[in-house]
N, C-alpha and C positions, 0 to 999 in steps of 0.2 A: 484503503479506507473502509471499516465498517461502518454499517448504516443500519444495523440489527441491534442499538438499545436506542431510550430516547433521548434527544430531542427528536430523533430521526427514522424512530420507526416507519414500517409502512404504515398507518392514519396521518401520522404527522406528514411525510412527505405528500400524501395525497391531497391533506388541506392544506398545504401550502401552495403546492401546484394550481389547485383552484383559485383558489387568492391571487394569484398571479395571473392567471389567464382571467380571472374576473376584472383585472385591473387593466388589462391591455385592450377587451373587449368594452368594457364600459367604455374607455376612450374613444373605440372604432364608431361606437353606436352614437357615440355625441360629437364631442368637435371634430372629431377625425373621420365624421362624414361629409366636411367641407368639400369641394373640388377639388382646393388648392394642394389638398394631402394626396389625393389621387395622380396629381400628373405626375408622370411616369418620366426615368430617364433610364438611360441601358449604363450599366456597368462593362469591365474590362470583358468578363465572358461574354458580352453577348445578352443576359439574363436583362427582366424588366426591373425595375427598383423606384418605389417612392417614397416623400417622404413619411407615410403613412408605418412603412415598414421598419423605421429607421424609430419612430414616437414608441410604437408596440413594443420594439424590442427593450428599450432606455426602461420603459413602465413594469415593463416584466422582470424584468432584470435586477430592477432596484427594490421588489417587494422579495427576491428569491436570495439576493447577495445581504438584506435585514436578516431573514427567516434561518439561511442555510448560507453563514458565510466561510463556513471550509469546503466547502461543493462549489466549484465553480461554474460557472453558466459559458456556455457557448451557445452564441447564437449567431446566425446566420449573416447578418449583417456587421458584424463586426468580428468574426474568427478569422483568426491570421492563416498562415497557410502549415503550419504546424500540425502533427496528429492530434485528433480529439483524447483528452485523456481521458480513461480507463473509468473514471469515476465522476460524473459532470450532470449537469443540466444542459438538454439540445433544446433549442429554442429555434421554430421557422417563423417569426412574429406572422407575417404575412403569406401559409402556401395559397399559391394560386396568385400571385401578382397581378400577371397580365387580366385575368379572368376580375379582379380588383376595381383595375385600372381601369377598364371599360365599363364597371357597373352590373358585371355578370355578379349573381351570386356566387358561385363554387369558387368560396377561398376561405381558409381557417386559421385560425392562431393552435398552434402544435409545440405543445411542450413535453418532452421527458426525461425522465430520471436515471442516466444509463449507471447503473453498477457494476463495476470487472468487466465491461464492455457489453451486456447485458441491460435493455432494457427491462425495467422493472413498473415504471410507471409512466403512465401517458394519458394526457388529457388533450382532446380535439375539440377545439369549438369554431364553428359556423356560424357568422352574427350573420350576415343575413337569412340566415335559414332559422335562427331562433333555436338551435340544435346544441349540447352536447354533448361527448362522449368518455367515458374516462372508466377506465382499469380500477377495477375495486369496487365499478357495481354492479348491479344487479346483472346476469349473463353470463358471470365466467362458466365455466363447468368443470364436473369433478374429475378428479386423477382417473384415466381409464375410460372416459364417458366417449362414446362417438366422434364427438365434436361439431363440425359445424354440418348444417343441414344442405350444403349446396349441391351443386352437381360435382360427379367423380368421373367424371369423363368430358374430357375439353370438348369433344362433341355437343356434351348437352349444355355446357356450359358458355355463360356470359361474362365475357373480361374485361375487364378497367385497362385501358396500357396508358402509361405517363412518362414523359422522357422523351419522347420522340423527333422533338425541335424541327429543325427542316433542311435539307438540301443534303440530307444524309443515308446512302441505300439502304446499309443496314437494316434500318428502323420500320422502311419506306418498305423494302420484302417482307419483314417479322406481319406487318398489318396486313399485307397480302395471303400471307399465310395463313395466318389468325381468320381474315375474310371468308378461307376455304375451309379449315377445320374446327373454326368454335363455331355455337350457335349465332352471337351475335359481340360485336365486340362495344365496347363505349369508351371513347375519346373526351375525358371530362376535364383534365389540367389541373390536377391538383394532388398528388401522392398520399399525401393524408387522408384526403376523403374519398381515395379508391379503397386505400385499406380499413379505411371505417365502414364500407362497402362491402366487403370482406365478409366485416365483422357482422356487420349486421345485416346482409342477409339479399341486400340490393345486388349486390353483385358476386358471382360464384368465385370468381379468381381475378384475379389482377397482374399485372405486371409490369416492373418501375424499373428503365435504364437508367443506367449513373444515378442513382438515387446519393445523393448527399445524407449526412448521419442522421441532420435535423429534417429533413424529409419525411422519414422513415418512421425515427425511433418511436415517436406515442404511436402509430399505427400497429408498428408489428408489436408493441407490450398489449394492444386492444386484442387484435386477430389471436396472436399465440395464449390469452386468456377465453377466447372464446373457445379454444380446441384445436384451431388451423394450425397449419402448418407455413414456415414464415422459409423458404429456400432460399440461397444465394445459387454464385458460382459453383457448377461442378454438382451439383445437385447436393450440396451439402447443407444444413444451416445457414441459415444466413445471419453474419458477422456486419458490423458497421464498414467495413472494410470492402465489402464484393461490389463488384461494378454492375449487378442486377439483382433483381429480388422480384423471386414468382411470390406469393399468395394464396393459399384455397385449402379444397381438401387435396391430401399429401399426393394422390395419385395424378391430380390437374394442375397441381406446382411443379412437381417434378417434371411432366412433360411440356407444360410451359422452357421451362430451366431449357431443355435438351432442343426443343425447337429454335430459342434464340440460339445455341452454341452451335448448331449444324449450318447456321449462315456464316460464309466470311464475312471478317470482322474489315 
């Protein structure tokens, strides 16, 4: 599918994207700051889910399936177990459930626009922080430019990790490690707003196990517009596809990447 004339240019998809996370947000900020939206129940994985998450998705969904209805929308809560196609809308109505659930702030509504498997647009918003963020403004930088200001040595460097869950070594060694060679690490639960972290400047690198597509995708179209470098598996790119994803500048992704694959798995 192209998406390079209009209705579907990049502004179009940008204001549509807004519109849709303005629609899902304004709900979170009014009735859907009841209790009753917040209680939580666990799904088959394991994962937390309310009905909060299940209202966001429906609202988003249905101003993106008006707007753009040869793109289809995958979203979190209701994707079957089938591959994400190639050319969709990822939708996390709710990243950070649990952090939700309890009343923390750190949690966001995460939408983007993947092309050829390619994110291309991604808008993050944080109602309770009062916070957006979205690809297309003001921050990218030009072909060739530095890119991002952080640190280039995990030494000096502060990392976001997400994915962690619990009762699992893996993850349980990677934070021990991290404890001895970054500067300082941060435990925040929520994928999106580590990589918005990234991008903006809070956090030098990050890195997301088993990151799901809709996790991901509007973070690393923010980070990879700001200059950074967005790594999978194998220290290559990272594809919707990879069961990890570093973040930062290229030299502190990469060694992220190689620290997790030198634990048995």
């Amino acid at each position: 599918m192209s998406l390079r004339h209009p209705p579907y240019d990049g502004p179009a998809l940008h204001r549509f994207a807004q519109e849709a996370v303005g629609a899902g947000v304004e709900w979170l900020a009014g009735e859907g700051a009841g209790r009753a939206w917040s209680h939580r129940r666990f799904k088959p994985s394991g994962e937390e889910v309310t009905a909060a998450d299940i209202e966001v998705e429906r609202r988003v969904t249905r101003i993106l399936t008006e707007r753009t209805p040869e793109i289809p929308v995958v979203g979190e809560e209701s994707a079957g177990a089938g591959p994400v196609p190639g050319t969709c809308w990822l939708l996390d109505p709710i990243d950070g459930t649990m952090n939700f659930s309890r009343g923390a702030p750190g949690y966001a509504v995460s939408l983007a626009c993947v092309v050829d498997g390619e994110p291309v647009v991604g808008v993050v918003d944080a109602p309770a922080l009062g916070r957006r963020w979205s690809t297309g403004a003001e921050g990218a930088v030009a072909a060739g430019a530095p890119g991002l200001p952080g640190s280039r040595t995990l030494s000096g460097a502060v990392v976001g990790l997400t994915g962690t869950g619990s009762g699992r070594s893996r993850p349980a060694r990677l934070i021990g490690l991290l404890y001895d060679r970054a500067h300082r690490i941060r435990l925040q639960g929520a994928m999106s707003l580590d990589l918005v972290g990234v991008a903006e400047g809070w956090l030098d690198a990050c890195v997301c196990l088993g990151p799901s597509p809709w996790d991901v995708a509007a973070g690393v179209a923010l980070v990879r517009e700001r200059g950074g470098a967005v790594l999978g598996a194998g220290g290559g790119a990272f594809t919707l596809r990879s069961p990890v994803l570093a973040a930062g500048a290229e030299p502190v992704a990469r060694e992220l990447i190689a620290l997790w694959e030198s634990l048995d798995s």
